[in-house]
ZAROVEX-478646 format. One record per residue (C-alpha): residue number from 1; residue in three letters; z, y, x. Coordinates in Angstrom, 1 decimal, always signed. Each point is the difference from the previous one (the first is absolute). Example, Ala and Ser with C-alpha at 12.3 -4.5 7.8 and 13.67 -1.06 7.14 Angstrom:
<pts>
PT   pos   code       up    north     east
PT     1    ALA     +7.8     -4.5    +12.3
PT     2    SER     -0.7     +3.4     +1.4
</pts>
This chain:
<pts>
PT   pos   code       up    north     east
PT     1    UNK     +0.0     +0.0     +0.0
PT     2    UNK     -1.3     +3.6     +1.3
PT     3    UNK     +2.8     +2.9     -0.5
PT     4    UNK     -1.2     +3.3     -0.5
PT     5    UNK     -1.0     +2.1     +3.2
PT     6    UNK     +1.5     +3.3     -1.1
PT     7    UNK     +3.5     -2.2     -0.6
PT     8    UNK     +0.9     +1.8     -3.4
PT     9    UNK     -0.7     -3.4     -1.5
PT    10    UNK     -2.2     +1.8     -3.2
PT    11    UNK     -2.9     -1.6     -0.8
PT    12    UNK     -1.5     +1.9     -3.2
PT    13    UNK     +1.1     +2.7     -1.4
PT    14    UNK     -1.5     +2.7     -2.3
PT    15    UNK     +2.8     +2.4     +0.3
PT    16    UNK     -1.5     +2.5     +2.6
PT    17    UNK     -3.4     -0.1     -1.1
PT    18    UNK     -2.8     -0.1     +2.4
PT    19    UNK     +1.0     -0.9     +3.5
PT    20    UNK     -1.8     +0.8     +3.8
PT    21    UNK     -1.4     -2.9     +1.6
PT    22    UNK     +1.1     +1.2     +3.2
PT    23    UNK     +3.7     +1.7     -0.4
PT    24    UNK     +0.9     -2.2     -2.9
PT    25    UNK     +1.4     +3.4     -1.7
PT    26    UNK     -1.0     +1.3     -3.5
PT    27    UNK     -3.5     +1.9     +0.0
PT    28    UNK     +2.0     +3.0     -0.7
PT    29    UNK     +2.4     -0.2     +3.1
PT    30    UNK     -2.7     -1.5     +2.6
PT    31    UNK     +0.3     +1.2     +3.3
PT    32    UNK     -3.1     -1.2     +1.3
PT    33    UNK     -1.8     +1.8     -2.0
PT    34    UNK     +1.5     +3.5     +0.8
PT    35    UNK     -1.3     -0.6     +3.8
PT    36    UNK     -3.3     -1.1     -0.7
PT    37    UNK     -0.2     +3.3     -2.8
PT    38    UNK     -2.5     +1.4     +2.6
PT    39    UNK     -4.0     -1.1     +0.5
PT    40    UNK     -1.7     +0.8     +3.2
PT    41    UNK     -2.7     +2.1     -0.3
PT    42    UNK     -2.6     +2.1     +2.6
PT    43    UNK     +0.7     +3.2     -1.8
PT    44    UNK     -3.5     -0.1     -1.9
PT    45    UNK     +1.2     +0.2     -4.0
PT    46    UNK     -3.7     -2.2     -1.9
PT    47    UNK     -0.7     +0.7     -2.9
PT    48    UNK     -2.7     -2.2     -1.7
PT    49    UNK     -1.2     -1.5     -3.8
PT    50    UNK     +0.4     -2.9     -0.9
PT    51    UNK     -1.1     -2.0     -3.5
PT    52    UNK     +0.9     -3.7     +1.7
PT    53    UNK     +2.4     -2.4     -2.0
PT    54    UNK     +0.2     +2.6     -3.0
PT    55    UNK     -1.7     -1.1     -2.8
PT    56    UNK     -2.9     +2.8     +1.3
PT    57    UNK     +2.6     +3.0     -0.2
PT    58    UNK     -0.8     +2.2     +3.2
PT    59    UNK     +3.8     +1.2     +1.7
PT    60    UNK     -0.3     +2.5     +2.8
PT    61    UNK     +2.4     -1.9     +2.7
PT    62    UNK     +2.2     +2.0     +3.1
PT    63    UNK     +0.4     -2.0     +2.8
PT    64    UNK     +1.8     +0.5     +4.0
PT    65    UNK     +2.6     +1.7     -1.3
PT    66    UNK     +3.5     -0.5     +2.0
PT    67    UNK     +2.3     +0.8     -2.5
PT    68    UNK     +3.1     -1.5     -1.0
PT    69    UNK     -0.1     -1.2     -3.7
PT    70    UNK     +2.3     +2.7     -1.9
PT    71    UNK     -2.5     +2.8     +1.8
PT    72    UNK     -3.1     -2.0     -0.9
PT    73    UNK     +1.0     +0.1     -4.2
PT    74    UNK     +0.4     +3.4     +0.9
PT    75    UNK     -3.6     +0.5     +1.0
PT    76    UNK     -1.2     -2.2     -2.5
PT    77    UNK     +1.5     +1.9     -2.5
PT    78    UNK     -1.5     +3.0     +1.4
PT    79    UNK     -3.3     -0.9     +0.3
PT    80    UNK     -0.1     -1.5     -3.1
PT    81    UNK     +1.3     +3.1     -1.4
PT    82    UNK     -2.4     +2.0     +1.4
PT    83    UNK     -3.2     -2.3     -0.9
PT    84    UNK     +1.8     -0.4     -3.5
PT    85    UNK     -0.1     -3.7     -0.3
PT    86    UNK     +2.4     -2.7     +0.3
PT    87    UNK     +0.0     -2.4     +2.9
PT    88    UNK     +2.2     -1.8     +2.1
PT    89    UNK     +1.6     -0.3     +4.0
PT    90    UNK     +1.2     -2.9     +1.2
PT    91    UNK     -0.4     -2.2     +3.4
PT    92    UNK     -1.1     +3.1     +1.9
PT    93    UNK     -3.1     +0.9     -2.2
PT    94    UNK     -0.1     +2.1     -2.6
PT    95    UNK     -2.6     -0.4     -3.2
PT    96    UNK     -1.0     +2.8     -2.4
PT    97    UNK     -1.9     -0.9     -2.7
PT    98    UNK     -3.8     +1.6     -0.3
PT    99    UNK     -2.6     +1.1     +2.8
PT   100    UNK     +2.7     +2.8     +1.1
PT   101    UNK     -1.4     -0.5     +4.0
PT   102    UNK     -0.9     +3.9     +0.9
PT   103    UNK     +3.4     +1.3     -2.5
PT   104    UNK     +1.8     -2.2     +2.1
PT   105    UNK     -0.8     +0.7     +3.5
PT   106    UNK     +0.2     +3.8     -1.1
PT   107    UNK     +3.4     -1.0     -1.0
PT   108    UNK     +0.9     -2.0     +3.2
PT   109    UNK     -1.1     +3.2     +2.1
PT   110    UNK     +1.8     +2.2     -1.6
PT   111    UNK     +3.3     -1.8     +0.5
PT   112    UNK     -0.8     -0.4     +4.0
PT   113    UNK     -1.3     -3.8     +0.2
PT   114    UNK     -3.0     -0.2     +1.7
PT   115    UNK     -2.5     -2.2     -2.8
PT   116    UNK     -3.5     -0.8     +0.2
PT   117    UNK     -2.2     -1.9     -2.5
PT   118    UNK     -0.5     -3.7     +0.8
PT   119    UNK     -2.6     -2.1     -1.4
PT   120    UNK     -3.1     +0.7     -2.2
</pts>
């Protein structure tokens, strides 16, 4: 008979909720996560369009940014504020909905990042 690894002897338990893989703490307390908060980037903020896996629904998509998650919703929100359309930012990308490429990059410049257009 194996024991368990981390010793606390709890096998399942739906208590917490959704657990790290890699600390074994709630999602909501992970530690892991808080260090890896940051992408690497070469300073180049893409912008592109993109209609792939969406039913045919073209989403203008922000890539390279190195932003920590709470400032990235921030941006989102901005930029979808300013192209006045929802959206969403999550894994380091953020997605406004419509062909918003040239408001966006406007957008982007204004607030310091430098942002060219990728793709066709």
């Amino acid at each position: 008979m194996q024991r368990n690894p981390s010793g606390s002897g709890l096998v399942y338990s739906t208590g917490a909720g959704r657990m790290c893989p890699d600390c074994r703490q709630p999602i909501s307390g992970c530690v892991c996560r808080q260090a890896q908060s940051v992408a690497p980037s070469d300073g180049v903020v893409r912008v592109s369009r993109s209609t792939k896996g969406r039913g045919g629904k073209t989403v203008t998509v922000v890539k390279g940014l190195a932003l920590d998650a709470l400032a990235l919703a921030q941006l989102g929100k901005q930029l979808r504020a300013a192209c006045g359309s929802g959206g969403t930012a999550k894994d380091g990308v953020i997605e406004v909905q419509g062909d918003h490429c040239e408001l966006v990059l406007q957008t982007l410049q204004k607030h310091g990042y430098a942002a060219k257009r990728a793709g066709g």
